[in-house]
C-alpha positions as a Python dict, from the first residue, in 0.01 Angstrom:
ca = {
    (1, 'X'): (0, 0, 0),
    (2, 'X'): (167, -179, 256),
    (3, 'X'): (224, -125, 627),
    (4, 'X'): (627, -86, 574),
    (5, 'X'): (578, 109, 254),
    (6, 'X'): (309, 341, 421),
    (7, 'X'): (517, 388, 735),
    (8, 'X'): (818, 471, 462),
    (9, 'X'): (679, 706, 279),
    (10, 'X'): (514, 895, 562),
    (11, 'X'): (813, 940, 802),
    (12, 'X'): (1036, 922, 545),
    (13, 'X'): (1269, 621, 768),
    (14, 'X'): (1394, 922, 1013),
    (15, 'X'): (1258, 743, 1351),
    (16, 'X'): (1230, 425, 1405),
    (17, 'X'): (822, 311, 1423),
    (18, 'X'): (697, 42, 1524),
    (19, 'X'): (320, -106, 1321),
    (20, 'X'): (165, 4, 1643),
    (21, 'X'): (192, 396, 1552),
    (22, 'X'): (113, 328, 1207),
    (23, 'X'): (-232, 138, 1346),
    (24, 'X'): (-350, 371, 1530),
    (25, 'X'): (-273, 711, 1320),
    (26, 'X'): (-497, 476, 1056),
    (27, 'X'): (-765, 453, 1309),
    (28, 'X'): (-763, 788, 1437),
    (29, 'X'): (-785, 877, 1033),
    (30, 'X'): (-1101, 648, 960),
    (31, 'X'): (-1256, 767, 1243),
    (32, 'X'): (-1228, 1106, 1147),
    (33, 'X'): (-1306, 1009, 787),
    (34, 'X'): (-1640, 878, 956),
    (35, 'X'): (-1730, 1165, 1123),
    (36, 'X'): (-1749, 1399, 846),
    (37, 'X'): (-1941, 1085, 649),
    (38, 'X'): (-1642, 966, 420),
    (39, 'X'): (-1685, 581, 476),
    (40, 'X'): (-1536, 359, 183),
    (41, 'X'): (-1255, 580, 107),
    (42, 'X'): (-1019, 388, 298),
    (43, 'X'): (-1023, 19, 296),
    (44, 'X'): (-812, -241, 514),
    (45, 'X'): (-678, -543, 341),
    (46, 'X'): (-616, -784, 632),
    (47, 'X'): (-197, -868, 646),
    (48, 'X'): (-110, -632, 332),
    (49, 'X'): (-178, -284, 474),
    (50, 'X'): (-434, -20, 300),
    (51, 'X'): (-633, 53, -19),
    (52, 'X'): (-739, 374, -138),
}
């Protein structure tokens, strides 16, 4: 999925967000996922956005 479609779908175009919040709520996430040991679940494709 793609940064604009992520950031779409998960505030639903009600604000206006820039790709920074959408960064790092996606590292805060993966380093949560890491902490409880879920490590490949989330992937980053570099310039498209992420893959499940």
């Amino acid at each position: 999925m793609g940064k604009e479609e992520l950031l779409e779908k998960l505030w639903n175009d009600r604000y206006y967000l820039d790709e920074n919040v959408l960064l790092v709520n996606m590292t805060r996430l993966k380093k949560k996922m890491k902490e409880i040991g879920i490590v490949h679940l989330l992937e980053n494709i570099r310039g498209k956005g992420w893959k499940l």
